[in-house]
C-alpha positions as CSV (number, residue, x, y, z in Angstrom):
1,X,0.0,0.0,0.0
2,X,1.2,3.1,-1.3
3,X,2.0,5.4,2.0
4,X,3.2,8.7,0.8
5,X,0.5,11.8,1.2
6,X,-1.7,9.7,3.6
7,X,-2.9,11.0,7.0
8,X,-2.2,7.6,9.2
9,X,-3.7,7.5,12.9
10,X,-1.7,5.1,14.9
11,X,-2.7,4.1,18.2
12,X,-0.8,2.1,20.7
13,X,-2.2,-0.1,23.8
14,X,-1.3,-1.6,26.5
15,X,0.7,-4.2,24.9
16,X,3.8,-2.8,26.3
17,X,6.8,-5.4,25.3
18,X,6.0,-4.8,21.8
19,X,6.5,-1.1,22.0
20,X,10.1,-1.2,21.0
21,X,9.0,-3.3,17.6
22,X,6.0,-1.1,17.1
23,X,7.6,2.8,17.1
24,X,10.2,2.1,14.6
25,X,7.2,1.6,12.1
26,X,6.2,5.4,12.7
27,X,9.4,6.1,11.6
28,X,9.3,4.2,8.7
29,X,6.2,5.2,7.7
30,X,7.0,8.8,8.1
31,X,10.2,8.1,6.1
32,X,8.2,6.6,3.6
33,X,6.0,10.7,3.1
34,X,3.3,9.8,5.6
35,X,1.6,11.9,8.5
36,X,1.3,10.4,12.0
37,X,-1.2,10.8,14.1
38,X,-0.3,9.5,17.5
39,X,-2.6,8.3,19.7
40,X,-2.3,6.2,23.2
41,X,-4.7,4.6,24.9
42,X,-4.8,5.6,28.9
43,X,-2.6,3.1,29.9
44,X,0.0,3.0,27.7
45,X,0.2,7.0,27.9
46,X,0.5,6.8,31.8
47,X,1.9,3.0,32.6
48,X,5.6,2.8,33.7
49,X,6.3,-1.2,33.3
50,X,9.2,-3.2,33.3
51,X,9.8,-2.3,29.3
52,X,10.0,1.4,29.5
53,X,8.8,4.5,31.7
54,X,5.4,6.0,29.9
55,X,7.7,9.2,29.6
56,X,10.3,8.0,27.6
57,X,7.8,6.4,25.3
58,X,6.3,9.7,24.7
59,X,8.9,11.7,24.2
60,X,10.3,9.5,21.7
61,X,6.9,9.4,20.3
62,X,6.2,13.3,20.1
63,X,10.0,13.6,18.6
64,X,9.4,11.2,16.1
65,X,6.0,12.4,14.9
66,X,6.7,16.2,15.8
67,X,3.0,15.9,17.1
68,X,1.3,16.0,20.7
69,X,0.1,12.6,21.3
70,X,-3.8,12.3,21.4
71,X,-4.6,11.0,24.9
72,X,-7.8,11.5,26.1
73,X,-11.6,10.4,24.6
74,X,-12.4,14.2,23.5
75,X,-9.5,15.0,21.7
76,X,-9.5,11.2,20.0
77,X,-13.5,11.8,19.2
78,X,-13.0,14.7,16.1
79,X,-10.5,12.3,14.1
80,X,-13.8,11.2,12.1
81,X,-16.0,14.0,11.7
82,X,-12.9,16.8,10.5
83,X,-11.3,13.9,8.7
84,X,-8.2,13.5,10.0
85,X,-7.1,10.5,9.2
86,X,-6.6,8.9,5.7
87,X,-5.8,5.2,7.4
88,X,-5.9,4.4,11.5
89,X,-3.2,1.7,12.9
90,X,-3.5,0.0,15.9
91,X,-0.4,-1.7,17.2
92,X,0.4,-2.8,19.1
93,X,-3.4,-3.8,19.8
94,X,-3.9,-5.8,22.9
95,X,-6.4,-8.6,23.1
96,X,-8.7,-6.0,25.5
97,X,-8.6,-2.9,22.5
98,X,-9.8,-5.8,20.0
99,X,-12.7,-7.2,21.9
100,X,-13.6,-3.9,23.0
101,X,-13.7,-2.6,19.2
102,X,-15.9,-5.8,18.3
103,X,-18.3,-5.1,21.0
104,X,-18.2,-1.5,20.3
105,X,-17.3,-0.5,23.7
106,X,-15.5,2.6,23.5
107,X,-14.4,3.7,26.8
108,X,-10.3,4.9,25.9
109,X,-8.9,7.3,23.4
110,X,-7.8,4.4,21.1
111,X,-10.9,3.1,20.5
112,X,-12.2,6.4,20.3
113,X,-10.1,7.1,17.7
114,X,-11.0,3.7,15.9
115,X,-14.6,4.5,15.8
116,X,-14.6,7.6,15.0
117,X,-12.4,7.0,12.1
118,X,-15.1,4.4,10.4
119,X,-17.3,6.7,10.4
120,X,-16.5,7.8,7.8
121,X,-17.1,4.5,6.3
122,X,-14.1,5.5,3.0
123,X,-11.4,4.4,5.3
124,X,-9.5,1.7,6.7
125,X,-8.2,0.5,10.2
126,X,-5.6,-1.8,10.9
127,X,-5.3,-3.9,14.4
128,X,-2.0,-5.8,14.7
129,X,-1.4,-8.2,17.8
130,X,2.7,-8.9,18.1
């Protein structure tokens, strides 16, 4: 799939030992013309765990992406209706996000962001388990 020009939401939960696999794949997609739109669910914005301190991950985050990381339900809500995502990622995407998504249970700014991304019903969305 062709990257370059695309608006590309990419959300990360609470999968935290893949987190090291998961942000070099901003990078390459930014490398590759994209936009990211970063996006962290509560828990993997706030969580220190044995793989990293939440602060790290954000700062490498924000640096990478040059963009304040979405990480709340109201600013994750507007991604459908002002369009701004071409494409949303989620990755890693832990076994609670998915079942949540299926069920339509939207109670985190990742799945905020999921949802109100297929609204606009054009789009795609991406869930990766590592």
């Amino acid at each position: 799939m062709e990257v370059k020009d695309k608006k590309i939401g990419f959300a990360l939960t609470g999968s935290f030992c893949t987190f090291k696999k998961t942000i070099p794949k901003m990078k390459e997609l930014i490398q590759k013309g994209a936009e990211i739109l970063p996006i962290m669910s509560y828990n993997s914005y706030s969580m220190d765990t044995k793989f990293g301190k939440a602060k790290d991950f954000i700062e490498e985050i924000e640096n990478i992406t040059g963009k304040n990381i979405i990480h709340t339900i109201e600013d994750a809500e507007p991604i459908g209706p002002k369009r701004l995502t071409d494409i949303m990622i989620i990755a890693p995407c832990s076994g609670n996000t998915m079942s949540k998504l299926a069920c339509d249970i939207i109670d985190t700014p990742a799945l905020m962001a999921a949802k109100s991304h297929l609204r606009n019903r054009l789009t795609t969305c991406y869930c990766t388990i590592y």
